[in-house]
C-alpha positions in Angstrom: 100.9 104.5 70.4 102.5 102.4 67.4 104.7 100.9 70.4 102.3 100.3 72.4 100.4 98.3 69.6 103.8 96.3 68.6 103.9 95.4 72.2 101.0 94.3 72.4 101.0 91.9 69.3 104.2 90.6 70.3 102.6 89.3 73.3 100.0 87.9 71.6 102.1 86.3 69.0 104.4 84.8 71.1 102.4 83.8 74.0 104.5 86.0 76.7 103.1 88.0 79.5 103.6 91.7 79.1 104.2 92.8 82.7 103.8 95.8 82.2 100.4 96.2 80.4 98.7 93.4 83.1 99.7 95.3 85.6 98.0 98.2 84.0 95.1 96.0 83.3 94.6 94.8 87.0 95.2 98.2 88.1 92.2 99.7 86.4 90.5 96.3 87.8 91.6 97.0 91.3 90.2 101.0 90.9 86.8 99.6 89.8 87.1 97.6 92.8 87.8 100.9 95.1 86.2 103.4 93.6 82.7 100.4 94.2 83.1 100.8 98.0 83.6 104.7 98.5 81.0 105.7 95.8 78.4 103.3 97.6 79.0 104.4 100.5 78.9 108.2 100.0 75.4 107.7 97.6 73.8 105.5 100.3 72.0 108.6 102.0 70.6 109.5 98.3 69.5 105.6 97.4 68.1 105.2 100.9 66.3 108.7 100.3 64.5 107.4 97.1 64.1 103.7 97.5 63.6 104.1 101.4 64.0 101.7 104.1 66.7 103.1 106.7 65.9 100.2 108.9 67.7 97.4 105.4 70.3 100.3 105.0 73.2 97.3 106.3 71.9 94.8 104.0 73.3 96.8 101.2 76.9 96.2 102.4 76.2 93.3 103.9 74.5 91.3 100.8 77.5 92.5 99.2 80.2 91.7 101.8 78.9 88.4 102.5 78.9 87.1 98.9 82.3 88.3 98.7 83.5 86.8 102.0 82.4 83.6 100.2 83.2 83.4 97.0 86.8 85.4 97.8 88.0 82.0 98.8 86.2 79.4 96.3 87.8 82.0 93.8 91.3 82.1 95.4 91.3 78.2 95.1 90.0 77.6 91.7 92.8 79.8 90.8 95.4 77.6 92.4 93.7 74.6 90.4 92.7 76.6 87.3 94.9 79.3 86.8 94.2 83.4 87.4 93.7 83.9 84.3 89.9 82.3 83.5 88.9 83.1 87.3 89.4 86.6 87.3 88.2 87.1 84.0 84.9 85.1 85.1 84.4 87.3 88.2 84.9 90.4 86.0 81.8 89.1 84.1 79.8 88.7 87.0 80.7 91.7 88.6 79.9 93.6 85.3 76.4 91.8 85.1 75.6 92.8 88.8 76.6 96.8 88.5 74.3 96.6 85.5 71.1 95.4 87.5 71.9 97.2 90.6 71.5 100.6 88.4 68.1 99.5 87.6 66.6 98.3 91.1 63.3 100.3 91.9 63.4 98.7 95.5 65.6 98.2 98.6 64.8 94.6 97.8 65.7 94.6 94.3 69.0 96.4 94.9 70.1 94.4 97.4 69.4 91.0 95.6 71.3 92.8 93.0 74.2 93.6 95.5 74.4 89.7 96.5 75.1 88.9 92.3 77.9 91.9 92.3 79.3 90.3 95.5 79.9 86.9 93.9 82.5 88.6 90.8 84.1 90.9 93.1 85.2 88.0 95.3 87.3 87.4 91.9 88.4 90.8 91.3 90.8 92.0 93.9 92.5 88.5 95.7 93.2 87.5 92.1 94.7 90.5 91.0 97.4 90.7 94.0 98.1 87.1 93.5 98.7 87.7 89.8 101.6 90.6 90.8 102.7 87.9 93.2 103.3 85.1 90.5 104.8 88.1 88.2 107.4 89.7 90.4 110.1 88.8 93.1 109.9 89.7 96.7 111.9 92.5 96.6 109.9 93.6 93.6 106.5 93.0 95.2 107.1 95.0 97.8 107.1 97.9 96.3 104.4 96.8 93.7 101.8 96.0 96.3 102.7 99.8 97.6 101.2 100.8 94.9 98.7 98.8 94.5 97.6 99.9 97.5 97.6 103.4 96.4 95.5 102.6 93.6 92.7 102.1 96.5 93.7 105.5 97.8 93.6 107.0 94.3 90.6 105.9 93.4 88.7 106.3 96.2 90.0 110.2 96.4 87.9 110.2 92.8 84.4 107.7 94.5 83.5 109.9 97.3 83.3 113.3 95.1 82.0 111.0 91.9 79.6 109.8 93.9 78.2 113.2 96.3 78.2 114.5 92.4 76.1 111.6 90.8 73.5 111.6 93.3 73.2 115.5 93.0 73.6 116.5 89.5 72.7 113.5 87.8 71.4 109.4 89.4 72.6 107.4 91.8 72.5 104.5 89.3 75.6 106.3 88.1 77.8 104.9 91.0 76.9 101.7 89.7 76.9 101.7 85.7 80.7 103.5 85.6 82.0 100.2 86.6 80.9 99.0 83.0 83.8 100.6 81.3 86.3 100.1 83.7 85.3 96.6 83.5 85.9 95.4 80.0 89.9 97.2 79.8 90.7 95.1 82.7 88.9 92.1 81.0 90.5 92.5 78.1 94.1 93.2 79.1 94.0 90.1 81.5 92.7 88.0 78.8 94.7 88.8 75.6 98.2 89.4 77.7 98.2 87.4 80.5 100.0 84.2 79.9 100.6 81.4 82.5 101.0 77.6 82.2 99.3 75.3 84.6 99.6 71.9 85.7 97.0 69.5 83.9 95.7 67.0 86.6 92.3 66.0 88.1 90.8 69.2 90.1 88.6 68.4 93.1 86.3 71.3 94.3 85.2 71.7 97.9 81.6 72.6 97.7 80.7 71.2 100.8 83.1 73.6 102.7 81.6 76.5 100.9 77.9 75.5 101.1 78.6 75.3 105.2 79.9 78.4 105.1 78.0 79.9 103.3 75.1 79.0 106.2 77.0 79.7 108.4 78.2 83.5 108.3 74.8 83.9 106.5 72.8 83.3 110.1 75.2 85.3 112.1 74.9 88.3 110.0 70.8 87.8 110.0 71.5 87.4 113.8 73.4 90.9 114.2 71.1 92.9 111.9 67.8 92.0 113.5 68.7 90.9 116.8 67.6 93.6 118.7 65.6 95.5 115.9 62.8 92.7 115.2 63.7 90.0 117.2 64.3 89.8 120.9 67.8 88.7 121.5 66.3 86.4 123.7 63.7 85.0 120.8 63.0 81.7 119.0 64.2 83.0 115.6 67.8 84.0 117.2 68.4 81.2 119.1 68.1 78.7 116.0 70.1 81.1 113.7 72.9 81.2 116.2 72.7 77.4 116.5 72.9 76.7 112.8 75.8 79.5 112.7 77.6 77.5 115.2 76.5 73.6 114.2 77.6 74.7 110.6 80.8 76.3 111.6 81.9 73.5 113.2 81.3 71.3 110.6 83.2 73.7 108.1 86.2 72.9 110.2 85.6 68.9 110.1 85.1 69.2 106.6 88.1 71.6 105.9 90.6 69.1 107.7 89.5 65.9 105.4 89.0 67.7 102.4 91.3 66.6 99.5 91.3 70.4 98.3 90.1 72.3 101.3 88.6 75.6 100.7 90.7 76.8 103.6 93.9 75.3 104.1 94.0 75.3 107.4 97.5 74.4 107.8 98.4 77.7 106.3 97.5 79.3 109.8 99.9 77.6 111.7 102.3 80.1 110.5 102.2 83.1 113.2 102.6 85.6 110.3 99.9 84.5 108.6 97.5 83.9 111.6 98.2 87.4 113.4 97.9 89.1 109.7 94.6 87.5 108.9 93.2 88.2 112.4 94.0 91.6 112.1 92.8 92.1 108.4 89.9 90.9 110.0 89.7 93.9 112.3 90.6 96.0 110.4 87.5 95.4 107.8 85.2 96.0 110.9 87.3 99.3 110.7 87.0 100.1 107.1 83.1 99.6 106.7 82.3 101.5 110.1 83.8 104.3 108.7 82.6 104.5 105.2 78.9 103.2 105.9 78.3 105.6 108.7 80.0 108.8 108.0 78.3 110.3 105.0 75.1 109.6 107.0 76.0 111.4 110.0 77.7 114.5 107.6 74.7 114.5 105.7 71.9 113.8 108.3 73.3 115.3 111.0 75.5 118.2 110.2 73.5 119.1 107.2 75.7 118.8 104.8 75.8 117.9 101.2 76.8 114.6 99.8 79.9 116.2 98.2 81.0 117.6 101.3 80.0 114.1 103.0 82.4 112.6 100.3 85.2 114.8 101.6 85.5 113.4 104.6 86.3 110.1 102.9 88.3 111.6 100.9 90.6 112.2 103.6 90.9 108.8 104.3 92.1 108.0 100.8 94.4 110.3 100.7 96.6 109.0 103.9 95.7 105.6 102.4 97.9 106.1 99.4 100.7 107.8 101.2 101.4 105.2 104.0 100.7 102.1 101.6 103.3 103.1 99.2 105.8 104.4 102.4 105.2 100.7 104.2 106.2 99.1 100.7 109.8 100.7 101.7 109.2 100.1 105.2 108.9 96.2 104.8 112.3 95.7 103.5 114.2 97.9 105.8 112.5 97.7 109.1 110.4 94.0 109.0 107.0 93.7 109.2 106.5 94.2 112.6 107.1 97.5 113.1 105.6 98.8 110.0 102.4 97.2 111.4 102.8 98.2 115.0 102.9 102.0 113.6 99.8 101.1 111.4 98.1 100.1 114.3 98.8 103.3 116.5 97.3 105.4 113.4 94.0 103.5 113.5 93.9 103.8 117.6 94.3 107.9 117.3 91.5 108.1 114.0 89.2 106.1 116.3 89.5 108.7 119.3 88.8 111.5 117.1 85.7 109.8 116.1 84.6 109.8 119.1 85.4 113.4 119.9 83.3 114.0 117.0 80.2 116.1 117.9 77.9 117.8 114.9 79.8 121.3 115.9 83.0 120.1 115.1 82.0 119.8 111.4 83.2 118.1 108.6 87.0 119.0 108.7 87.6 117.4 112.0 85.8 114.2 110.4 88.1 114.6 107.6 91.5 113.7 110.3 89.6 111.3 112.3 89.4 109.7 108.8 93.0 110.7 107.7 94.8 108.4 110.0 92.6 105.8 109.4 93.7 105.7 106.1 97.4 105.8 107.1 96.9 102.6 109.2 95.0 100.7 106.6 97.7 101.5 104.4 100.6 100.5 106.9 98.5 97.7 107.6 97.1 96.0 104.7 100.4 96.2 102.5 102.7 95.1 105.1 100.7 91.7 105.6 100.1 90.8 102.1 103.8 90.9 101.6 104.3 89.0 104.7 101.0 86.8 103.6 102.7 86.2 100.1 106.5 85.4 101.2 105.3 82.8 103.7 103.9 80.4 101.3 104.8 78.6 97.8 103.1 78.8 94.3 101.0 76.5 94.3 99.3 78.2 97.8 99.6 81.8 97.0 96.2 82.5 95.7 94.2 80.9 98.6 96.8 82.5 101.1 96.1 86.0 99.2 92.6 84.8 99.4 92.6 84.3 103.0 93.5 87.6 103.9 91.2 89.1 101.3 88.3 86.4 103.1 89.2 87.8 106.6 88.8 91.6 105.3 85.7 91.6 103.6 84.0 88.9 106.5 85.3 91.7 108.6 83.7 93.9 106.7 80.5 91.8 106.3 80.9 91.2 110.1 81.3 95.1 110.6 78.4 96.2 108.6 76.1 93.7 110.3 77.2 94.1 113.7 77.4 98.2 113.6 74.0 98.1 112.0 72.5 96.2 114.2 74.1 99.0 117.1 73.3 101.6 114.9 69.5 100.4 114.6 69.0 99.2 118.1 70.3 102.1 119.8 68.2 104.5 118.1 65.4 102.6 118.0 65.8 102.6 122.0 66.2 106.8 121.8 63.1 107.8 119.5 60.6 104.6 121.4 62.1 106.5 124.8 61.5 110.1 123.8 59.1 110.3 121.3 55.8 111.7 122.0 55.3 111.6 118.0 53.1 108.8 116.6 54.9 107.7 113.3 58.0 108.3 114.0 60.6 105.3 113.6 63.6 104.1 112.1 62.2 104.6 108.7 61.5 108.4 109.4 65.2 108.6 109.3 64.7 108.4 105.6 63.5 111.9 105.8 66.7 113.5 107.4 68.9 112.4 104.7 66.9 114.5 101.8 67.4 118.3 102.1 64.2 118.9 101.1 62.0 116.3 102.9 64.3 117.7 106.0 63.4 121.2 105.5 59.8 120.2 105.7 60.0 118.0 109.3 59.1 119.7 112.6 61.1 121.2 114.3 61.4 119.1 117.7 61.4 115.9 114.7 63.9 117.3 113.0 66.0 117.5 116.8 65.0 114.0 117.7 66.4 112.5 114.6 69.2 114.3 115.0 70.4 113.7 118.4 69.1 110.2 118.0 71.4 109.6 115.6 74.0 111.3 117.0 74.1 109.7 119.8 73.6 106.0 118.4 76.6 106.6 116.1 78.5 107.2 119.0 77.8 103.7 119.8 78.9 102.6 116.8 82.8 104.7 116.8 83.0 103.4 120.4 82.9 99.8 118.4 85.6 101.0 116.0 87.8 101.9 119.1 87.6 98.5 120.3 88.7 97.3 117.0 91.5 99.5 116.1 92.8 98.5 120.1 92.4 94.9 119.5 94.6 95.3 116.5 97.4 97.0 118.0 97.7 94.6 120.8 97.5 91.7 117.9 100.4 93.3 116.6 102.5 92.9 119.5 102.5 89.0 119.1 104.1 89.3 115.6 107.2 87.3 115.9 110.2 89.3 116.5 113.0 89.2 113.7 114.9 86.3 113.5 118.9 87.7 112.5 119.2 84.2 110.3 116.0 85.2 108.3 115.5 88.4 105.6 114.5 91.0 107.9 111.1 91.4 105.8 110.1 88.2 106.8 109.6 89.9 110.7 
């Protein structure tokens, strides 16, 4: 301990970065950051349960994806202008402040408001802290320091699934939100006493027109795949213009991005085939991730029954082959290229898919638990090997919006994701109960009912089978989307360049 404190106020004393202790500190930042997604996620039934509204159950993700598919890349930048140090410690604020209110929303409304404040600070949190252990350590280093980093998302999110099944149980679902608080300030303050970097003083130019634009523009096209279909008519007024500004706004991003002094999104970055493959992929892959995660527990707990610690298992699973292949592909990278450490991610996510969609409310939990399993090994072969690729392609002065970029492509994947399967998820069984019911009353919001044990037990009997094979059915919808995902990413993966013999055989 004595060391420890002599360490610590040499650092401080001497303005040097102690490696070791920042990496601690971004570790615990980067667990706060996991443990947020899988405790959500596994605590959704319960919040939806007592707040209600199953039909703005996506909003929750998606209020919270899409702020972070934002502001992941207005942060990245500012840290290329500013430094990592005063962004990330900014976006830990923020984050903190959001977790705090979300623990206190009485509504669906409230908390998802909530959710779009704690979205803007964790667009800070995770992109910044790889980019940090990218300025610290070499390539060779990094490699096996984004491994486990990587693992930290495993590790964590072994603890969020059972933390949260437990919270919304024994004691509040506000829980999920309010542990973030402490986890929260040791990063903050490790970051900010320890952390030491020297940055250029010049004039800083901000894009805010990119990010307003872009802002618009993923905002209408995840309005557009939530309602279309459930409210509106895909064929109705209100679509129509939301997919026109999506588009008209879009393409203005891009005219914008190409003039801008400081773009928000280099776009010359993507010319590299590394980068452009590894971003679309990430991109897939976040459709991957939030399918999973958001529909699960729902379909565990609603469906099979079960309780939300049990529902957390079956995540669980998932974080532990996360873990295990992100800290193997570390290894893998140096002595076998990129390539092929991601072409073997991809087949794990392609064989987790199909067991998903062998998955039938007989099978139980356990076989939920494998499909899970290997998805977890191929985000870990994934997600790793392109950061490391990401990282090694571009210079100082562009790693954090080049770590920010894939981080952007992940979580709009994910925002993507939660809209999109949502909007299947809602459509389809709103098709199934309008087609079978001979109940007046019952709706998407009835769904509510299934996912509390004891409002369940009280439903009748051919209800209780409706809801139930509804959703049952409808999530099979939804896993035959995550198929077509993990494919796509496999045959993305094939257009990876091959090694080059005159290049380090990581850079393949």
């Amino acid at each position: 301990m004595k060391s420890l404190t002599n360490q610590i106020t040499y650092s401080i004393q001497k303005k040097e970065t102690n490696r070791p202790i920042v990496l601690g500190a971004i570790i615990i930042g980067m667990f706060m950051a996991a443990i947020e997604g899988t405790i959500v996620s596994t605590a959704m039934p319960g919040i939806v349960s007592d707040l209600g509204g199953f039909s703005t159950f996506s909003w929750v993700f998606s209020a919270y994806l899409l702020m972070s598919a934002i502001t992941v890349l207005i942060f990245g930048k500012l840290s290329d202008l500013f430094g990592r140090k005063p962004i990330y410690s900014i976006g830990i604020v923020i984050f903190l402040i959001g977790s705090l209110l979300c623990g206190f929303a009485e509504s669906m409304e409230a908390l998802i408001l909530f959710r779009l404040i704690q979205g803007i600070g964790a667009g800070a949190v995770q992109p910044i802290a790889l980019t940090i252990v990218g300025d610290m350590y070499s390539m060779e280093e990094r490699a096996k320091i984004q491994g486990y980093l990587a693992s930290v998302w495993g590790i964590s999110a072994i603890a969020g699934p059972a933390l949260g099944g437990i919270f919304v149980q024994y004691i509040d679902w506000s829980w999920v939100f309010w542990m973030n608080i402490p986890l929260g300030v040791l990063s903050l303050v490790g970051i900010v006493l320890l952390l030491h970097e020297s940055i250029d003083k010049e004039r800083r130019s901000i894009d805010y027109s990119g990010a307003v634009l872009l802002l618009v523009s993923i905002s209408a096209l995840m309005v557009v795949l939530i309602e279309g279909g459930v409210h509106w008519k895909w064929t109705s007024l209100p679509i129509v213009i939301l997919l026109s500004t999506s588009f008209v706004a879009m393409v203005l991003f891009f005219k914008v991005e190409l003039k801008a002094k400081e773009p928000l999104m280099p776009l010359g970055i993507w010319r590299d085939p590394v980068i452009a493959i590894s971003n679309t992929v990430t991109f897939m892959t976040g459709m991957i991730l939030i399918g999973v995660s958001s529909f699960l527990p729902t379909f565990v707990q609603g469906v099979m029954e079960k309780s939300p610690i049990v529902a957390g298992f079956t995540l669980t699973t998932m974080s532990i082959g996360w873990p295990i292949a992100s800290t193997i592909a570390g290894k893998m990278v140096i002595k076998i290229g990129f390539r092929i450490t991601s072409f073997l991610g991809g087949i794990s996510l392609i064989f987790g898919s199909v067991i998903y969609l062998l998955m039938t409310p007989a099978l139980g939990p356990v076989f939920a638990g494998f499909g899970s399993f290997f998805i977890g090994v191929g985000m870990g072969l994934t997600s790793t090997t392109f950061i490391v690729a990401i990282q090694s392609s571009v210079s100082w002065k562009q790693r954090g919006i080049a770590t920010a970029s894939n981080m952007f492509m992940r979580t709009l994947g994910s925002a993507v994701g939660a809209a999109l399967l949502g909007g299947i998820l809602n459509s389809r069984l709103q098709e199934y109960l309008t087609n079978r019911s001979s109940t007046e009353g019952v709706n998407l919001n009835t769904v509510n009912q299934l996912l509390d044990e004891t409002k369940r037990s009280s439903l009748d009997p051919a209800v209780l089978d409706l809801l139930q094979n509804g959703l049952t059915t409808s999530l099979k919808w939804v896993y035959g989307g995550v198929g077509v995902m993990a494919l796509l990413s496999f045959l993305l993966v094939l257009f990876i360049p091959k090694p080059d013999k005159k290049q380090n055989p990581a850079r393949s």
